[in-house]
Backbone as CSV, one residue per row, in Angstrom:
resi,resn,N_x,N_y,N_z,CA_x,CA_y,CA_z,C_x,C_y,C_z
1,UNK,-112.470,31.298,124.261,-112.264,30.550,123.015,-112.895,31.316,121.850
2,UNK,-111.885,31.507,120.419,-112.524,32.763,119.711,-113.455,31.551,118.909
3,UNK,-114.101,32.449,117.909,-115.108,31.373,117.056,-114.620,30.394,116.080
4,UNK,-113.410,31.215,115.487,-112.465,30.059,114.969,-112.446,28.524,115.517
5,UNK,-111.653,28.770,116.312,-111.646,27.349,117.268,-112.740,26.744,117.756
6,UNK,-114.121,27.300,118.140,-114.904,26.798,118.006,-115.915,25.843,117.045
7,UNK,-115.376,26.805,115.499,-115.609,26.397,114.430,-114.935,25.203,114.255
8,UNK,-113.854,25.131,114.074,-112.804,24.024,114.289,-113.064,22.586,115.414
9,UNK,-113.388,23.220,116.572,-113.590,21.780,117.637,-114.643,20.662,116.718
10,UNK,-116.008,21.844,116.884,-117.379,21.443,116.184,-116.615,20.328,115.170
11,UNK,-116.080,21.022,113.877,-116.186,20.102,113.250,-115.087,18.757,113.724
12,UNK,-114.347,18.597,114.203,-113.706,17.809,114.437,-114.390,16.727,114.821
13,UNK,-115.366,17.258,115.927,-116.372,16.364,116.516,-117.445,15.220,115.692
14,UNK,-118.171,17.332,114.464,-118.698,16.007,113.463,-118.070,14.887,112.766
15,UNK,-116.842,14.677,112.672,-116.445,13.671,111.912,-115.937,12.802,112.385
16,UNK,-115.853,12.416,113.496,-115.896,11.658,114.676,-117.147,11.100,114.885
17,UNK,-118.100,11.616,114.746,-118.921,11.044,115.170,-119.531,10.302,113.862
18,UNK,-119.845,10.479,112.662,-119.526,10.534,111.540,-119.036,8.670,110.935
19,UNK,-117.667,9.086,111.408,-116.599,8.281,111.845,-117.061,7.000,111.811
20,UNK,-117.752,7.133,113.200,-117.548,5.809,114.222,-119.130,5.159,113.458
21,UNK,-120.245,6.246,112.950,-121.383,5.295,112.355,-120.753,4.735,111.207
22,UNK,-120.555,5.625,110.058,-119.916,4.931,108.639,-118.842,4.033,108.812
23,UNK,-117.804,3.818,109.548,-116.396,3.353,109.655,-115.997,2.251,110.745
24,UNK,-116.232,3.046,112.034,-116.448,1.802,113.467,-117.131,0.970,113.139
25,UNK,-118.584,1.451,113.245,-119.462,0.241,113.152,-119.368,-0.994,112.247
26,UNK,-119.148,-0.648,110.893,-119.211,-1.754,110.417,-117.225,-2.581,110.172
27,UNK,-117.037,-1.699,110.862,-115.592,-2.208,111.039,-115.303,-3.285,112.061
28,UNK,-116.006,-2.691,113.404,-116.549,-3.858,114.166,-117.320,-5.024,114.119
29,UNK,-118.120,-5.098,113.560,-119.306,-6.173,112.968,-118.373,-7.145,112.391
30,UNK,-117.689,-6.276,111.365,-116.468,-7.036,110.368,-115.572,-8.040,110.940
31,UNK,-114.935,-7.297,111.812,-113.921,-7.703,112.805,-114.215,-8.612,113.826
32,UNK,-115.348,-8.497,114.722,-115.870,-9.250,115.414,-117.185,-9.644,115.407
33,UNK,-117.320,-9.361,114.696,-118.749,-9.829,114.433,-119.135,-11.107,112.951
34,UNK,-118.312,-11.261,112.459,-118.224,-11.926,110.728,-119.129,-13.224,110.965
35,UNK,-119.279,-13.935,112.399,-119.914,-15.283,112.313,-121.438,-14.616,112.104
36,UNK,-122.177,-13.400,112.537,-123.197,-13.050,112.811,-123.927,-12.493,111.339
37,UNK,-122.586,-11.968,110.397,-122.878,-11.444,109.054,-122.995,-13.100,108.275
38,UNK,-122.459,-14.182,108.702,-122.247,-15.440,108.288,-123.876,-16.160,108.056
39,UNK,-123.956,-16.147,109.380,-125.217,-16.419,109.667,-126.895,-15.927,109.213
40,UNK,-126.656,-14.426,109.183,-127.549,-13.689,108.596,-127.898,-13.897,107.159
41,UNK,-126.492,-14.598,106.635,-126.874,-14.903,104.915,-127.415,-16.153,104.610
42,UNK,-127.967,-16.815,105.870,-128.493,-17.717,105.466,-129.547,-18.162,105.687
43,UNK,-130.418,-18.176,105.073,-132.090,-18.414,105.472,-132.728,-19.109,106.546
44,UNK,-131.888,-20.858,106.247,-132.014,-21.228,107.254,-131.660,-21.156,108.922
45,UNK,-130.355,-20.111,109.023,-130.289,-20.217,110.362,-130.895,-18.721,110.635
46,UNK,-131.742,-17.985,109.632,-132.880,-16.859,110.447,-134.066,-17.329,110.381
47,UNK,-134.370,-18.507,110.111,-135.720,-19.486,109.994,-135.391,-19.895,111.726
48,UNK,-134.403,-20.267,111.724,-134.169,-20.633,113.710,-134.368,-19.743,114.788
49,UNK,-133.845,-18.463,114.187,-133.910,-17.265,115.108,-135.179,-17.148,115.051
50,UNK,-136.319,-16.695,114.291,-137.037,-16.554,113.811,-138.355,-17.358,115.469
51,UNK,-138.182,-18.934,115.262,-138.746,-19.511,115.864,-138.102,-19.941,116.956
52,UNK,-137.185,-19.454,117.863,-137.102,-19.537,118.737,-136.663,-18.045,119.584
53,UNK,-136.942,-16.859,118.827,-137.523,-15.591,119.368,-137.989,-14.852,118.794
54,UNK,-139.741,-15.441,118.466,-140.522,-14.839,118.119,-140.874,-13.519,117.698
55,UNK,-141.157,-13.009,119.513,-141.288,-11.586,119.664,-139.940,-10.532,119.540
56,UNK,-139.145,-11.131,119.828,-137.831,-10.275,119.806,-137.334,-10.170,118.150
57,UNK,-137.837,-11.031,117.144,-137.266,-10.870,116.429,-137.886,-9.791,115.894
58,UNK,-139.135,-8.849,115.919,-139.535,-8.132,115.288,-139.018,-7.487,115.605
59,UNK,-138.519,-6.905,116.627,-137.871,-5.667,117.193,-135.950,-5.925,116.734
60,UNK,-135.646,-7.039,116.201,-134.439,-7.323,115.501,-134.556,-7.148,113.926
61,UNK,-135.637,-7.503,113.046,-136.316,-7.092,112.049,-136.131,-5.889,111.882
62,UNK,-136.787,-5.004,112.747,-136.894,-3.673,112.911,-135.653,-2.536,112.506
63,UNK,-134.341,-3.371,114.045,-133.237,-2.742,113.774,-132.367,-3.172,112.828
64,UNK,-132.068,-4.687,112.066,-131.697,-5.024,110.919,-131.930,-3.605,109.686
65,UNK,-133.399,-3.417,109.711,-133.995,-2.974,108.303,-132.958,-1.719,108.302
66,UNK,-133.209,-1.147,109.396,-132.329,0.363,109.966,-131.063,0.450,109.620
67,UNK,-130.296,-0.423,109.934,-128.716,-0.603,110.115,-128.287,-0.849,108.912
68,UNK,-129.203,-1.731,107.709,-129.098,-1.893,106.719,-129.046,-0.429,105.693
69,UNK,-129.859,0.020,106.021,-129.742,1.583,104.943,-129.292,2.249,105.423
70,UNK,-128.550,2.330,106.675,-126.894,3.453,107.261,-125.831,2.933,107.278
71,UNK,-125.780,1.658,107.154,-124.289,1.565,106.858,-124.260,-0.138,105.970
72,UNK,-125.255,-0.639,105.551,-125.203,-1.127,103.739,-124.294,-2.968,104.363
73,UNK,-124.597,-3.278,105.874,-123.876,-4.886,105.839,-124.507,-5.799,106.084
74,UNK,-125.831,-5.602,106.766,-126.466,-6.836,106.794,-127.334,-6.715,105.767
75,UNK,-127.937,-8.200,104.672,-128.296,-8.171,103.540,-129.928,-8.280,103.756
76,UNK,-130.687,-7.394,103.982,-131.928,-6.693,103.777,-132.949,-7.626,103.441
77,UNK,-132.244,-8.693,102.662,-133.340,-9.017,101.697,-133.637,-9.933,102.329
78,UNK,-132.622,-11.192,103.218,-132.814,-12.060,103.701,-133.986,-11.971,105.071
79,UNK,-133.759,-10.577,105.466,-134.489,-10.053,106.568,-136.158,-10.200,106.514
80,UNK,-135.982,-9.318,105.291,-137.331,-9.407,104.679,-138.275,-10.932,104.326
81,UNK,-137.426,-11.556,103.836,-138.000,-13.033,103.432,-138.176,-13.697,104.792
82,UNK,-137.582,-13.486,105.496,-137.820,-14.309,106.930,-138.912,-13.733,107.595
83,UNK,-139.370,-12.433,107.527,-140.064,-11.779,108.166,-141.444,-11.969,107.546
84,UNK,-141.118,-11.761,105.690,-142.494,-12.594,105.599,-143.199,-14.308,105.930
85,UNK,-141.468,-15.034,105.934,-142.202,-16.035,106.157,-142.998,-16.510,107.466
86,UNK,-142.787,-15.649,108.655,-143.042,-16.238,109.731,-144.287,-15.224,110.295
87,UNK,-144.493,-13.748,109.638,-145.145,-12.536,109.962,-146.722,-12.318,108.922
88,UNK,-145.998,-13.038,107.712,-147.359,-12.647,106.569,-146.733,-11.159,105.718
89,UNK,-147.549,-10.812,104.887,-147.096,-9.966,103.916,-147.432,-8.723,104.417
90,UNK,-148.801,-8.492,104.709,-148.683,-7.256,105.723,-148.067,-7.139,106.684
91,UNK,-147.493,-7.389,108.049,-146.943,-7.114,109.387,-145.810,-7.127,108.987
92,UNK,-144.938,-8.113,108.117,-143.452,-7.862,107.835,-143.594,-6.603,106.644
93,UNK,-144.416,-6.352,105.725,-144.421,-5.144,105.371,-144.138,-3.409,106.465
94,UNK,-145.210,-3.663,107.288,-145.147,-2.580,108.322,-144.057,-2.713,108.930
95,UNK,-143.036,-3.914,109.228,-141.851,-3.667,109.699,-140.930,-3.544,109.045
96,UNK,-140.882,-3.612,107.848,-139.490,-3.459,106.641,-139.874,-2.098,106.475
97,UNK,-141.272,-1.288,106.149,-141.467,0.482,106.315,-140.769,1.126,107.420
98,UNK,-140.996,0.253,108.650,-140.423,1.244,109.754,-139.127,1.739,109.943
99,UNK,-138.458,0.284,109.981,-136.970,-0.029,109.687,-136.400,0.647,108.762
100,UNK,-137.390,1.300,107.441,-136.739,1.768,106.373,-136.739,3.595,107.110
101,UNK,-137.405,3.612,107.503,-138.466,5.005,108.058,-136.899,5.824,109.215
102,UNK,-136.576,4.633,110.358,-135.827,4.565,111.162,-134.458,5.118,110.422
103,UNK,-134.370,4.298,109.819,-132.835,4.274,109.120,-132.749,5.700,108.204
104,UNK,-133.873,5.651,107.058,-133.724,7.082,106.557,-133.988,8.308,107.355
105,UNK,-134.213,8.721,108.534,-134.632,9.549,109.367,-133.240,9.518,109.588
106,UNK,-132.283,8.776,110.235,-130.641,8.912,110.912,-129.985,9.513,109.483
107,UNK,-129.910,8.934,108.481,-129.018,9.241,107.532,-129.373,10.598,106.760
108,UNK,-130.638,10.989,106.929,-131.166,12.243,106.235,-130.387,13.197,107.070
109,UNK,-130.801,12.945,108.534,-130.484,14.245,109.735,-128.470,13.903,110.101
110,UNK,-128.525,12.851,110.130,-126.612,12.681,110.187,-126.353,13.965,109.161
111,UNK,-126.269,13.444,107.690,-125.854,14.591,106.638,-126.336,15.758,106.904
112,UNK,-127.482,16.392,107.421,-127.811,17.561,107.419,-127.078,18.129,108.463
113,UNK,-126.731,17.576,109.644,-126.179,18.200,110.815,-124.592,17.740,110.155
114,UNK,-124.357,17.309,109.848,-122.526,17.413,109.784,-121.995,18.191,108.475
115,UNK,-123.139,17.962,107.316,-122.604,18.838,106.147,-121.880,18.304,105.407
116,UNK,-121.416,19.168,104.059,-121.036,18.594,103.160,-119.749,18.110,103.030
117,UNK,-118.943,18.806,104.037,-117.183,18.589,103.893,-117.124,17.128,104.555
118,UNK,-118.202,16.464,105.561,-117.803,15.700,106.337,-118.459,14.331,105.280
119,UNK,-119.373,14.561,104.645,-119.687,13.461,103.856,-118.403,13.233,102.715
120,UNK,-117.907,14.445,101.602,-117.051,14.335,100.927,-115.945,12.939,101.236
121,UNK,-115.477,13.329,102.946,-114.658,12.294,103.825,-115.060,10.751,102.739
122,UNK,-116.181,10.750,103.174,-116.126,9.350,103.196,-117.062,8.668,101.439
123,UNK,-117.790,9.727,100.936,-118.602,9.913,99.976,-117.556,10.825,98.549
124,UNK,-117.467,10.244,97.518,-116.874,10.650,96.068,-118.010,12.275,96.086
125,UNK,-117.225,12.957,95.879,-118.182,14.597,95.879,-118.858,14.569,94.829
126,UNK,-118.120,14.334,93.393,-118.906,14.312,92.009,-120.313,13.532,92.199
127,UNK,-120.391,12.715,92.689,-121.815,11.394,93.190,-122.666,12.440,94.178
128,UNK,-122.295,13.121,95.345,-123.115,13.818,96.034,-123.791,14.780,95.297
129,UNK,-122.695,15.669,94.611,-123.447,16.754,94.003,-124.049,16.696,92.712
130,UNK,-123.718,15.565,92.159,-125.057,15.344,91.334,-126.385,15.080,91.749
131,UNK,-126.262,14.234,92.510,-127.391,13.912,93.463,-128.350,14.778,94.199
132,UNK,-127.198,15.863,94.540,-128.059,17.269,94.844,-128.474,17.965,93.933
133,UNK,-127.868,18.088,93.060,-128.429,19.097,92.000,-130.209,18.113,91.440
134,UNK,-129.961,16.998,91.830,-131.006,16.441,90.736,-132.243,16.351,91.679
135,UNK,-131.816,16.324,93.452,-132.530,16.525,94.384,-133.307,18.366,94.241
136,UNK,-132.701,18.773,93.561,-132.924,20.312,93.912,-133.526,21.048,92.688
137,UNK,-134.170,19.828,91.757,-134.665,20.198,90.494,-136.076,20.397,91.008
138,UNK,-137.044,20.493,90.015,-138.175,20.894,89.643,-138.965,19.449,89.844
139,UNK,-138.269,18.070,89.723,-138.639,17.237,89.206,-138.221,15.776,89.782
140,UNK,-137.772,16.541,91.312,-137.243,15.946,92.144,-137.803,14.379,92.807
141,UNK,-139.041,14.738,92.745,-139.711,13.171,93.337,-139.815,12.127,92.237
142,UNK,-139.939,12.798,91.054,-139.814,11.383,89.498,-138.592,10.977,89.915
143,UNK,-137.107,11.614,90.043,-136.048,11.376,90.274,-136.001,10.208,90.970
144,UNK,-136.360,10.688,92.704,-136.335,9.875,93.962,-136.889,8.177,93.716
145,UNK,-138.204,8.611,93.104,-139.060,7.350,93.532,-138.122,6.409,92.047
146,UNK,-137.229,6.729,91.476,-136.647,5.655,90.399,-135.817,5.412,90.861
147,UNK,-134.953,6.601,91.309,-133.768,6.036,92.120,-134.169,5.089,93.319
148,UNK,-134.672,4.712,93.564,-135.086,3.762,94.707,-136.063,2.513,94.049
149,UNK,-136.545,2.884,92.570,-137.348,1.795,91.945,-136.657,0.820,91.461
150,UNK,-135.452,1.680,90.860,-134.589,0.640,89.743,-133.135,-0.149,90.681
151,UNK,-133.179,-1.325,90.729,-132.225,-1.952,91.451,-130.604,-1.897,91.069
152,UNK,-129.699,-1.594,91.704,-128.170,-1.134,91.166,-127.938,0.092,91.385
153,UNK,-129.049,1.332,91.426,-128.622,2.641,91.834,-128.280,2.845,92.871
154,UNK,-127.504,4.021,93.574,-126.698,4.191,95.002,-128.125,4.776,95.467
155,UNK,-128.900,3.931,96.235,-129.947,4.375,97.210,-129.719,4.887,98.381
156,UNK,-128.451,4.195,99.195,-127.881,4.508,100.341,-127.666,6.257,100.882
157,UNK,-126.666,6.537,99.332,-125.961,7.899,98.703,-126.838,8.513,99.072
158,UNK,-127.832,8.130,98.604,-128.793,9.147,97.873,-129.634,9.972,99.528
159,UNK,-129.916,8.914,100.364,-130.321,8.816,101.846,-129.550,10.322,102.237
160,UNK,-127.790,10.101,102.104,-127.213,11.468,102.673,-127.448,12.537,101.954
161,UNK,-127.310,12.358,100.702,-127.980,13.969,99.778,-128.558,14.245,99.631
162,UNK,-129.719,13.810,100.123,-131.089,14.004,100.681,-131.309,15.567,101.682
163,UNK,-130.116,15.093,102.765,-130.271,15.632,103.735,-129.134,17.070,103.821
164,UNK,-128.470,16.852,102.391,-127.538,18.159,102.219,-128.715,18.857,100.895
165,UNK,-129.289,18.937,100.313,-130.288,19.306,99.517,-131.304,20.393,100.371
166,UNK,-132.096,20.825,99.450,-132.857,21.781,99.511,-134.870,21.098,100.382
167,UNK,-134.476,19.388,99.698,-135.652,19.068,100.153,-135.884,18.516,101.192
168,UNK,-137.018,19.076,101.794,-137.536,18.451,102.958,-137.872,17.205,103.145
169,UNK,-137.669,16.666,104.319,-137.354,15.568,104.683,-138.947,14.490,104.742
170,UNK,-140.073,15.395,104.945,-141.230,14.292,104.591,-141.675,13.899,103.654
171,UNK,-141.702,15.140,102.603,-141.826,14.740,100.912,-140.774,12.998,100.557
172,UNK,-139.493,13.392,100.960,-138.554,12.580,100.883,-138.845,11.354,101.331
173,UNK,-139.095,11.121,102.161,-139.401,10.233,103.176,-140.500,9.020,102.167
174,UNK,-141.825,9.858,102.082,-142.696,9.293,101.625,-142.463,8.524,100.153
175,UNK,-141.872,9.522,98.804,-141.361,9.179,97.730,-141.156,7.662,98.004
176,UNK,-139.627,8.038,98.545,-138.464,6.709,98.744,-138.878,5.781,99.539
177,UNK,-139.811,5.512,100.402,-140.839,4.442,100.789,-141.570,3.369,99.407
178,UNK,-141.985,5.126,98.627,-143.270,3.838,97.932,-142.054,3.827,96.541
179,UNK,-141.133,4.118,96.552,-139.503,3.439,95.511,-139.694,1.788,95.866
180,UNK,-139.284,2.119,96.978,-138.603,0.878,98.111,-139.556,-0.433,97.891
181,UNK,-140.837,-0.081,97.942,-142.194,-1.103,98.234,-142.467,-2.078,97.087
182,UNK,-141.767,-2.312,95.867,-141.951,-3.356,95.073,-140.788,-4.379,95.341
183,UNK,-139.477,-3.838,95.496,-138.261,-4.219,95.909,-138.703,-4.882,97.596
184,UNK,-139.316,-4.309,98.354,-139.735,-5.328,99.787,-140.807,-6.205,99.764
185,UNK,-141.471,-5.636,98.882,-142.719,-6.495,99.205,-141.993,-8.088,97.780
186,UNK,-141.429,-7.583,96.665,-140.779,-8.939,96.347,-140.505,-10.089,97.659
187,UNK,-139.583,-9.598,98.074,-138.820,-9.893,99.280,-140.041,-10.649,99.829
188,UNK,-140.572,-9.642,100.359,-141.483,-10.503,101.181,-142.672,-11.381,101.019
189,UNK,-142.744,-11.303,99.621,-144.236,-12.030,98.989,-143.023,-13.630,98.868
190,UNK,-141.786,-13.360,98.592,-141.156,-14.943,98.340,-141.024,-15.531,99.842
191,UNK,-141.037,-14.883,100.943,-140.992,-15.513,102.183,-141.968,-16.119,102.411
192,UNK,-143.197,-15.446,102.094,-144.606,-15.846,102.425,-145.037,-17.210,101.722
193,UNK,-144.712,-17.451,100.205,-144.865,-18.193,99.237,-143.858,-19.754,99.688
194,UNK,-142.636,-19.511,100.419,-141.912,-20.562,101.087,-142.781,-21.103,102.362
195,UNK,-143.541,-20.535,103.059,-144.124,-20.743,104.663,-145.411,-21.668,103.600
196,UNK,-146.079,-21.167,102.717,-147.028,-22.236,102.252,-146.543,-23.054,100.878
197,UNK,-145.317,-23.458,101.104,-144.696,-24.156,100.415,-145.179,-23.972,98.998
198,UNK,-145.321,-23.079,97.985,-145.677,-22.455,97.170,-144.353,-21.922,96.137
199,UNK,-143.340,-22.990,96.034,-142.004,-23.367,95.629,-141.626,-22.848,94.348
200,UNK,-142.651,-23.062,93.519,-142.719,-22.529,91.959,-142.713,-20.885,92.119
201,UNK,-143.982,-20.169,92.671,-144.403,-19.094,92.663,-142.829,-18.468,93.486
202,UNK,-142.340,-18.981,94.442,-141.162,-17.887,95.202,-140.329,-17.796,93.749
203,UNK,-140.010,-19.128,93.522,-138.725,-19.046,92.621,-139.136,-18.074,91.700
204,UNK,-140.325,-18.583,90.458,-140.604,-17.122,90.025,-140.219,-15.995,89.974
205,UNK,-140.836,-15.557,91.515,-140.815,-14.101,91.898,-138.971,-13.755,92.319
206,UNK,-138.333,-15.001,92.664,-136.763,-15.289,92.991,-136.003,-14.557,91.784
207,UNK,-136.488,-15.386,91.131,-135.668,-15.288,89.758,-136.109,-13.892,88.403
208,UNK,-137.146,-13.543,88.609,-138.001,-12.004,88.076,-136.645,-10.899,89.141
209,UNK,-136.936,-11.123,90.054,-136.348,-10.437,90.357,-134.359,-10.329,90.454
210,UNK,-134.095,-11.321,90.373,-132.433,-11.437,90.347,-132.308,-11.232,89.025
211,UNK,-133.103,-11.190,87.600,-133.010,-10.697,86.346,-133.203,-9.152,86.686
212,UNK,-134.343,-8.440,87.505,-133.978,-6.937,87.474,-132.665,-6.491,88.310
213,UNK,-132.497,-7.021,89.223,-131.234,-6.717,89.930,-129.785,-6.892,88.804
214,UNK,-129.865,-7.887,88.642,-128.594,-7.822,87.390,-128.102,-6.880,86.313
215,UNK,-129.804,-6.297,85.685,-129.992,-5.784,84.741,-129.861,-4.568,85.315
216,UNK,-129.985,-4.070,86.568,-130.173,-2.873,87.222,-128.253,-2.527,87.423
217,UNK,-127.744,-3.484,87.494,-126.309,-3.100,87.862,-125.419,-3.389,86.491
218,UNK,-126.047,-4.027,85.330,-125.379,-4.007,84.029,-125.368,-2.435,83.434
219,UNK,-126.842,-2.201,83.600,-127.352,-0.678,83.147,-126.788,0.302,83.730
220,UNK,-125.765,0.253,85.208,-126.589,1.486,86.275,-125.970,2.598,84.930
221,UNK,-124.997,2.528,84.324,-124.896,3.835,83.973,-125.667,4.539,82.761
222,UNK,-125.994,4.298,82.611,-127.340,3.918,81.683,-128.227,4.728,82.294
223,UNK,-128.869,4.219,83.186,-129.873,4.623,84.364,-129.177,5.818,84.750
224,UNK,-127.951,5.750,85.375,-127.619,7.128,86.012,-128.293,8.418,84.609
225,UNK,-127.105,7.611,83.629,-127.544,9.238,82.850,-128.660,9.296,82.149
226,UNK,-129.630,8.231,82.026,-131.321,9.003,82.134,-131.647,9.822,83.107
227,UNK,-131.281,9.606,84.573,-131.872,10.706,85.689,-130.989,11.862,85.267
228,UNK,-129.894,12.028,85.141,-129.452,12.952,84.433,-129.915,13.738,83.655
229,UNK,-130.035,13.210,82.533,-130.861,13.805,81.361,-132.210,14.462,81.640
230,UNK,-133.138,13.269,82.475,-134.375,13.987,83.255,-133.994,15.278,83.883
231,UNK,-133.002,15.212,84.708,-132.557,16.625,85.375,-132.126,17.552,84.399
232,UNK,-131.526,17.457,83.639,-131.472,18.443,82.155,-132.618,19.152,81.593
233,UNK,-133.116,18.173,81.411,-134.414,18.284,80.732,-135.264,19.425,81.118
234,UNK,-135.989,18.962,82.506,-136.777,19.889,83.022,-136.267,21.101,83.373
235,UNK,-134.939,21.435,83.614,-134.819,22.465,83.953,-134.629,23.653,83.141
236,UNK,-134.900,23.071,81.822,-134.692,23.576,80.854,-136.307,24.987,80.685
């Protein structure tokens, strides 16, 4: 078999495999799974799961948080609020990190091992390679830790161009953690604030935050082309 064709199998393979995380999976979930995405959106029936499997749910916590930042269907947030309400603000903290840890570790190394033609597939190229270029600045971690601060930006995206970029994957890692950590620990300070019936203070923190989320997706372009501009800027 000459290298051509070898070249050729390979990739066939990566995008297959590719494929079946971005496309199967949540195609399946979709398809057969919709009572479980049903369910997940609702507080009260992960307040049930919750207390009637305890221990298992951390290790469901866990893979929720994961599955959530590779392929973007179960809603994160609800995860989080349940986890604080039944875990406390630290322990569901350490498990919304891991979960985040888990998940960006697959999506960094997916993109790095399949490359850029196979993301294009399924990813707008103009969005990647900005993303890289702004990954590959001088000024790369101000970038990261906003793109992950400000709510409405493609965080997900950003996970794969991460891993087609120049930067290494622990710098990365760490940034987009402490992005992530006002956005979870929200999350999870309103779970905690529901378990001691502390009704005023969740909503509060409910509603603070569904004003930045709004404002984060009225703005994004806005936001995009400040990181932009930041990337201009410095490289100047």
């Amino acid at each position: 078999m000459n290298k051509e064709k070898k070249r050729k199998i390979v990739a066939i393979v990566k995008l297959v495999i590719l494929g079946i995380i971005l496309i199967g999976i949540p195609l399946y979930i979709y398809l057969f799974q919709r009572e479980l995405i049903k369910e997940l959106s609702n507080f009260d029936n992960i307040k049930g799961y919750f207390e009637a499997h305890e221990i298992g749910m951390v290790f469901f916590c866990l893979l929720a948080q994961c599955i959530q930042i590779v392929i973007s269907i179960i809603p994160g947030q609800w995860i989080q609020i349940g986890a604080g309400y039944f875990y406390g603000v630290v322990v569901a903290y350490g498990i919304s990190v891991i979960g985040a840890i888990l998940g960006s570790v697959i999506t960094y190394y997916i993109a790095k091992k399949l490359g850029r033609d196979a993301m294009y597939l399924f990813f707008k190229e103009e969005q990647i390679e900005n993303l890289i270029k702004m990954l590959n600045s001088k000024k790369a971690m101000i970038i990261i830790f906003l793109i992950y601060l400000i709510p409405g930006v493609p965080k997900d995206l950003c996970n794969y161009a991460a891993g087609l970029s120049n930067m290494k994957f622990k710098p990365f890692l760490l940034v987009s953690i402490l992005g992530r950590t006002p956005g979870m620990m929200g999350s999870i300070i309103i779970g905690r604030q529901l378990y001691t019936h502390s009704y005023t203070s969740a909503i509060i923190i409910g509603v603070a935050a569904s004003i930045c989320f709004v404002l984060g997706i009225i703005y994004r372009n806005k936001v995009n082309g400040f990181l932009d501009n930041m990337y201009d800027k410095y490289l100047e």
